[in-house]
C-alpha positions as CSV (number, residue, x, y, z in Angstrom):
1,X,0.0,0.0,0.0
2,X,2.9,2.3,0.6
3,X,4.6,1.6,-2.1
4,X,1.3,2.2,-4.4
5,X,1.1,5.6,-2.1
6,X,4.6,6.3,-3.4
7,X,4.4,5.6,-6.8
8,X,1.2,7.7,-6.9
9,X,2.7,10.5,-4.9
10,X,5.8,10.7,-7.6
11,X,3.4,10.7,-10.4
12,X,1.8,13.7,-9.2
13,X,5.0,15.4,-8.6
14,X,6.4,14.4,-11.4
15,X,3.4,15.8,-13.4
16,X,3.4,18.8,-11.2
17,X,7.3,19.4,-12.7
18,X,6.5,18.7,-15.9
19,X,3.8,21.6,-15.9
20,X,6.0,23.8,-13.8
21,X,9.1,23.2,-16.7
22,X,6.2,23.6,-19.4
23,X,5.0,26.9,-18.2
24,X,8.1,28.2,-17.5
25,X,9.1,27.6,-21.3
26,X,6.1,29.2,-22.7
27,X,6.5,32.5,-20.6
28,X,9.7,32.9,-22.5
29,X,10.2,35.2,-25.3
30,X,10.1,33.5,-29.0
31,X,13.2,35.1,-29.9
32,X,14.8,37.5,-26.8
33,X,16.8,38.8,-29.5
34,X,14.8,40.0,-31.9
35,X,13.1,43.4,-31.8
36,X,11.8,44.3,-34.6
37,X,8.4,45.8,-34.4
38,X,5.3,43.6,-35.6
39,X,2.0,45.6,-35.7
40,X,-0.7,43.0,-34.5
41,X,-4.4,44.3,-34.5
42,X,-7.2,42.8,-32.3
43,X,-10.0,43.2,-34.3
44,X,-13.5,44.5,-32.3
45,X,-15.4,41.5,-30.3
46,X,-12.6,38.6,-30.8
47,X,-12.5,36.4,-27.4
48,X,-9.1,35.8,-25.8
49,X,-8.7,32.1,-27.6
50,X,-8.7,33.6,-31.0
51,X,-5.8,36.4,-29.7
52,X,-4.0,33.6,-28.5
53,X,-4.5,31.7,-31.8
54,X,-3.5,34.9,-34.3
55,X,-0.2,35.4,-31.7
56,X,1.1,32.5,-32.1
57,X,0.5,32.2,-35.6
58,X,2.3,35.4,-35.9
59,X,5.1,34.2,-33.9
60,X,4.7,36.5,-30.5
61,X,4.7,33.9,-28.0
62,X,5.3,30.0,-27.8
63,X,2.1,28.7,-26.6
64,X,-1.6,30.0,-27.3
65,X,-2.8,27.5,-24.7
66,X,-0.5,29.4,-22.1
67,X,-1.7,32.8,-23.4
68,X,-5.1,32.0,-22.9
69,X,-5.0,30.7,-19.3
70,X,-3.2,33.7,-18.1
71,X,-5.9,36.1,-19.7
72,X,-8.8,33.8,-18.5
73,X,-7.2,33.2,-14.6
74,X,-5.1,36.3,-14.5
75,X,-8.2,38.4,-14.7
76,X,-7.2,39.7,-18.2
77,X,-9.2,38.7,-20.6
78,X,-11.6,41.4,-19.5
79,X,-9.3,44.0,-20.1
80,X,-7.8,42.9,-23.5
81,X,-8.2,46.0,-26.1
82,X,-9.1,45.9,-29.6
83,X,-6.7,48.1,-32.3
84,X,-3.2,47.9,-33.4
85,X,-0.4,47.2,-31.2
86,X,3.5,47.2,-31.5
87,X,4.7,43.8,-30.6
88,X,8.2,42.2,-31.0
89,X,9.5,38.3,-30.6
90,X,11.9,39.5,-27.9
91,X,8.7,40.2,-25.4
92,X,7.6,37.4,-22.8
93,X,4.3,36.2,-22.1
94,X,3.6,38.7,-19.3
95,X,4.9,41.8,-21.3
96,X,2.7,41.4,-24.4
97,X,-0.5,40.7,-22.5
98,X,0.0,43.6,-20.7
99,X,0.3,45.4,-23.7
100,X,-2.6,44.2,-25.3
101,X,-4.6,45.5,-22.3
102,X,-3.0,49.0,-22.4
103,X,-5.0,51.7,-24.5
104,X,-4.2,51.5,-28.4
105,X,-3.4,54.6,-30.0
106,X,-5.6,53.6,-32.9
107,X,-9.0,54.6,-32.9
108,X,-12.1,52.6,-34.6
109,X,-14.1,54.5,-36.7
110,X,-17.3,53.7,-38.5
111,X,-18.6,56.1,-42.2
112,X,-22.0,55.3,-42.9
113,X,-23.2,54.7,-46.2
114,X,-25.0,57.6,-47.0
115,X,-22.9,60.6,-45.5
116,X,-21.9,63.7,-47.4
117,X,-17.8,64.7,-46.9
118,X,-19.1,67.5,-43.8
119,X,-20.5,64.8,-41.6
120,X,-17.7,62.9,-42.0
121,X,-15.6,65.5,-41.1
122,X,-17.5,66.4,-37.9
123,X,-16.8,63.1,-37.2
124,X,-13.4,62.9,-37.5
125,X,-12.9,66.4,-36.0
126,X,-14.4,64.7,-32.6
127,X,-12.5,61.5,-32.6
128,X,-9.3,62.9,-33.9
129,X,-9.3,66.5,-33.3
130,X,-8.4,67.1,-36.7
131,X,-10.4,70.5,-37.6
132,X,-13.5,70.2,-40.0
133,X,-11.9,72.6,-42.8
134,X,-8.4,70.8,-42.7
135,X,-10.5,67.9,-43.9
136,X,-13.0,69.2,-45.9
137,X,-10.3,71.2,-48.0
138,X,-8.8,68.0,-49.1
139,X,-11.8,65.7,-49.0
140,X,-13.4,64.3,-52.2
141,X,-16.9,63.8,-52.4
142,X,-18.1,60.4,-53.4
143,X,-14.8,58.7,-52.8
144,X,-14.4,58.3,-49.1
145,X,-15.7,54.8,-48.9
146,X,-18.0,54.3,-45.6
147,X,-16.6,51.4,-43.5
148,X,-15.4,50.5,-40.4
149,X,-11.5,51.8,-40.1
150,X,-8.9,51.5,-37.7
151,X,-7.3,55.2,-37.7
152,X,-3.9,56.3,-35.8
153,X,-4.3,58.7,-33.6
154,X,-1.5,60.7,-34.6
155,X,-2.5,60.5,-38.6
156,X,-2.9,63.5,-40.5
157,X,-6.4,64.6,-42.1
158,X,-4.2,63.6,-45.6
159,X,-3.5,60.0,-44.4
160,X,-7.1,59.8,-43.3
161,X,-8.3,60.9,-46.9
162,X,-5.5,57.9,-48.4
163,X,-6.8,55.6,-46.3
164,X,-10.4,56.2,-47.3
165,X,-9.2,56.6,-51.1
166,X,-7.3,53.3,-50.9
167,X,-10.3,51.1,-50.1
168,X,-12.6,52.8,-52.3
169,X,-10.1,51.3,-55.0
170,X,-10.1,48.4,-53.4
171,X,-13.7,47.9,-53.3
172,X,-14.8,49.5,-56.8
173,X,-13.0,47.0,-58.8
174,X,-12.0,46.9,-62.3
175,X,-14.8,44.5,-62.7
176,X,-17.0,46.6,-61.1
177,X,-16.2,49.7,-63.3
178,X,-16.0,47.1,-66.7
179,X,-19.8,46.9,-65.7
180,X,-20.5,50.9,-65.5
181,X,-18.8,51.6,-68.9
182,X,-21.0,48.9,-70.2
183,X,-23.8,51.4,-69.1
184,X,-22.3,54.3,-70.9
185,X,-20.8,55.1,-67.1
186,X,-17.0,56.4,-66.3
187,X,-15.9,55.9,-62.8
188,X,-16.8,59.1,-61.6
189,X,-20.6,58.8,-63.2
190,X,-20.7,55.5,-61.2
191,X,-19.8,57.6,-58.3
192,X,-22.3,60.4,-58.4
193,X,-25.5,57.9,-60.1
194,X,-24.3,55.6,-56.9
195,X,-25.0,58.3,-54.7
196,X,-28.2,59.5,-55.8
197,X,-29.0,55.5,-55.3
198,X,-27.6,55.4,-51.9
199,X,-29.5,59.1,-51.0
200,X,-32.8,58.0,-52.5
201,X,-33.7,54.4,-52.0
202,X,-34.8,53.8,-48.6
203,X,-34.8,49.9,-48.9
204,X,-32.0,47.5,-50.2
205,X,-34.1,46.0,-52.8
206,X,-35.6,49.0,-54.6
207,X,-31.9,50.2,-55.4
208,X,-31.1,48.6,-58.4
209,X,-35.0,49.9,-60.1
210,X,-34.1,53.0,-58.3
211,X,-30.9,52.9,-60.5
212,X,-32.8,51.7,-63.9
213,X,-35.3,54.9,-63.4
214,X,-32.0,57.1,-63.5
215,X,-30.3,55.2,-66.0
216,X,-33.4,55.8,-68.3
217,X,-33.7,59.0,-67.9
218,X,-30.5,60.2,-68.6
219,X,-30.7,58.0,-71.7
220,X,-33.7,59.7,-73.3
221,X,-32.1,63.2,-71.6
222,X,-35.2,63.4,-69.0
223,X,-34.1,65.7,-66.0
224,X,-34.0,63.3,-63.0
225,X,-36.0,65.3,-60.8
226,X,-34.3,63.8,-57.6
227,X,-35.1,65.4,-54.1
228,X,-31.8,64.2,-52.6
229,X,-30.1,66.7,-54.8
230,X,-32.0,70.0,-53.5
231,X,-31.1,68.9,-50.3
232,X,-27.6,68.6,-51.0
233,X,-27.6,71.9,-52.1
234,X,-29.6,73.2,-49.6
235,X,-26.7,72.1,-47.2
236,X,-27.1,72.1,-43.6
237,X,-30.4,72.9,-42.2
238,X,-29.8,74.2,-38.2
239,X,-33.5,74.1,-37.1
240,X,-33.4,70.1,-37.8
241,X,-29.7,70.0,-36.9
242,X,-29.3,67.9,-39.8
243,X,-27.9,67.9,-43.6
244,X,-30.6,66.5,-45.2
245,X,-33.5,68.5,-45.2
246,X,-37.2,67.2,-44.8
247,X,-40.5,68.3,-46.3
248,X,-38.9,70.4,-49.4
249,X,-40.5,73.4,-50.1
250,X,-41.9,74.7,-53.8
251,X,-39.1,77.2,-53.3
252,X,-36.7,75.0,-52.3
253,X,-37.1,73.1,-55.5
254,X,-36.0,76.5,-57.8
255,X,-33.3,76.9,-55.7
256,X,-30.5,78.4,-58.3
257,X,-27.5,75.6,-58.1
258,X,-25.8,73.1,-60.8
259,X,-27.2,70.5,-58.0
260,X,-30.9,71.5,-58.3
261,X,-31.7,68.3,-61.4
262,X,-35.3,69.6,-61.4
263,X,-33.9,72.7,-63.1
264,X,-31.3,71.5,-64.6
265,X,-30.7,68.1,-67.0
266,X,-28.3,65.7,-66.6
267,X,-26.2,64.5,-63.5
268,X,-25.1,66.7,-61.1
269,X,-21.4,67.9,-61.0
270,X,-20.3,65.6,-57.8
271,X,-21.4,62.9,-56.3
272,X,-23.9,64.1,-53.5
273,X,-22.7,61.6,-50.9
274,X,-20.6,58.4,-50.2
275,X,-22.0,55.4,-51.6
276,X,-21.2,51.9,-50.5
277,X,-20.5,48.3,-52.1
278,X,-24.3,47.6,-52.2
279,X,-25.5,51.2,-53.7
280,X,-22.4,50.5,-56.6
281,X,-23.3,47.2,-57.3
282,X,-27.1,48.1,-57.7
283,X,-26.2,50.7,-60.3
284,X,-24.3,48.3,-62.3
285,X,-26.3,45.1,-62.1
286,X,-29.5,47.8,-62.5
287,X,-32.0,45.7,-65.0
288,X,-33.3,46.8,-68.2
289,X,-36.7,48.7,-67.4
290,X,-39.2,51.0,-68.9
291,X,-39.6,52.7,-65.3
292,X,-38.9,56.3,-65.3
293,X,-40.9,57.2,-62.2
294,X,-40.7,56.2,-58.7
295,X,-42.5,57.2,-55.1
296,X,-41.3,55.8,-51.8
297,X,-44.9,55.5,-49.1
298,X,-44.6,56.3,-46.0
299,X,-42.9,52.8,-44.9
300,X,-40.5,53.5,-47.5
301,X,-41.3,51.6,-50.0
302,X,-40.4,52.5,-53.6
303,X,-43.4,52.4,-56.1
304,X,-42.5,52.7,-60.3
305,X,-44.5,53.3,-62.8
306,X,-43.7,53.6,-66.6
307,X,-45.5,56.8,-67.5
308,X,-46.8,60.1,-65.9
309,X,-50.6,58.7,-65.7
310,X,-49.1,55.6,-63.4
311,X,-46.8,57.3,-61.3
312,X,-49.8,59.9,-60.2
313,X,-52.0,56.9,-59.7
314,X,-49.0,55.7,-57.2
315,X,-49.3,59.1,-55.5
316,X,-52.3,59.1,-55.1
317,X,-52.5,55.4,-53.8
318,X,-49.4,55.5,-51.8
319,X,-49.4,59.0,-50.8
320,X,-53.0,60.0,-50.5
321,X,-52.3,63.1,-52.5
């Protein structure tokens, strides 16, 4: 019996050693000598697992299963960030866990589809404290792609603009623009018909109708009659604190600007907002139609018709007008 007690007693401390020698290792840096800096980014709502995975996988630390239990039992995984951090091989265990619960200096900031350049910029002037007219003086209409982005805190309004710029490329591909030409669109028609998309169809599947309605009329040179565009022009509206102006007025609609397409035919100059993926695609996969008219009812809900007669009718059914 004592010699069973033994035998059991040395497994356990021989286990217990093994373990001990095991996490020993794994606190150790990969590579003590090597410092070169890796930027490793925690991306929003990953668990501590998944860090531990994407570390080792980068070749931060030896074991993910040793990384793990110290966030989960050494009360960090709570406090583990999301952003981009400077990491190198020659930090242990302990060092780059801490790191990863110390404030980035990135910031995470989300563009909605559907914002004009000035919104944008008040929001970047509040997360970065870059002023609005630094921005806006170098800010292109219609090309600063709405998305979620991981920003530096020290960048510049410029490097803000390239990193918008760049993923609009990235995005609009060459496919994607192969398909506008085909509709007697350049890049930068895609662009501005995208936004009056984006501006004026309320649901995701009346966008690419929306998009044949505007398509057709600038084929048979019909002015496109689009509210979205008086309200660009109108700009920002202070009693409704917003850009986008409700309940347009009979004078608002003859207000004199290249914007205003009930006065004027064609597309207007610029796009009138930033448009994303799903807008773009609509306008190039729009399908053949003889709609030139459209309501949205009060749900939002688009309604076409082919003529004047039917789109009254849908005014007058949808709108009670």
């Amino acid at each position: 019996m004592k010699k069973r007690l033994n035998i059991f007693l040395g497994v356990i401390l021989t286990g217990m050693l093994l373990i001990f020698l095991w996490w020993k290792q794994a606190l150790q840096p990969v590579n003590p000598n090597d410092n070169k800096q890796i930027t490793f980014t925690v991306s929003r709502g990953v668990d501590a697992r998944t860090i531990a995975d994407n570390l080792r996988k980068t070749g931060l630390i030896r074991s993910p299963v040793a990384f793990f239990l110290l966030a989960r039992f050494g009360n960090l995984g709570a406090n583990l960030q999301s952003g981009n951090f400077r990491l190198n091989p020659s930090m242990n265990l302990h060092e780059i866990a801490q790191t990863l619960t110390h404030g980035t200096q990135d910031v995470w900031i989300t563009i909605p589809e559907g914002w004009r350049r000035e919104e944008i910029s008040l929001k970047i002037a509040k997360e970065l404290s870059i002023p609005e007219n630094e921005f806006l003086k170098l800010a292109k209409e219609g090309y600063l792609f709405p998305d979620t982005y991981l920003i530096p805190q020290e960048a510049s309004a410029t490097a803000i603009i390239d990193i918008f710029n760049k993923n609009f490329q990235k995005k609009v591909t060459a496919e994607i623009i192969a398909k506008a030409n085909r509709k007697n669109l350049n890049s930068d028609d895609l662009s501005i018909v995208a936004s009056l998309v984006e501006r004026e169809a309320r649901l995701t599947e009346d966008r690419p109708l929306v998009a044949s309605v505007i398509l057709n009329r600038l084929k048979i040179g019909m002015k496109l009659d689009i509210d979205a565009t008086i309200q660009y022009a109108l700009g920002y509206q202070p009693d409704q604190k917003s850009w986008w102006k409700k309940d347009l007025t009979a004078e608002d609609m003859a207000i004199d600007s290249p914007y205003n397409t009930y006065t004027n035919p064609g597309l207007p100059p610029t796009p009138i907002a930033n448009s994303g993926l799903a807008a773009i695609n609509a306008v190039v996969e729009a399908p053949e139609t003889d709609y030139l008219y459209y309501v949205a009812d009060k749900n939002g809900k688009s309604h076409f018709a082919k003529d004047v007669e039917e789109h009254n009718a849908n005014i007058s059914k949808y709108l009670n007008r």
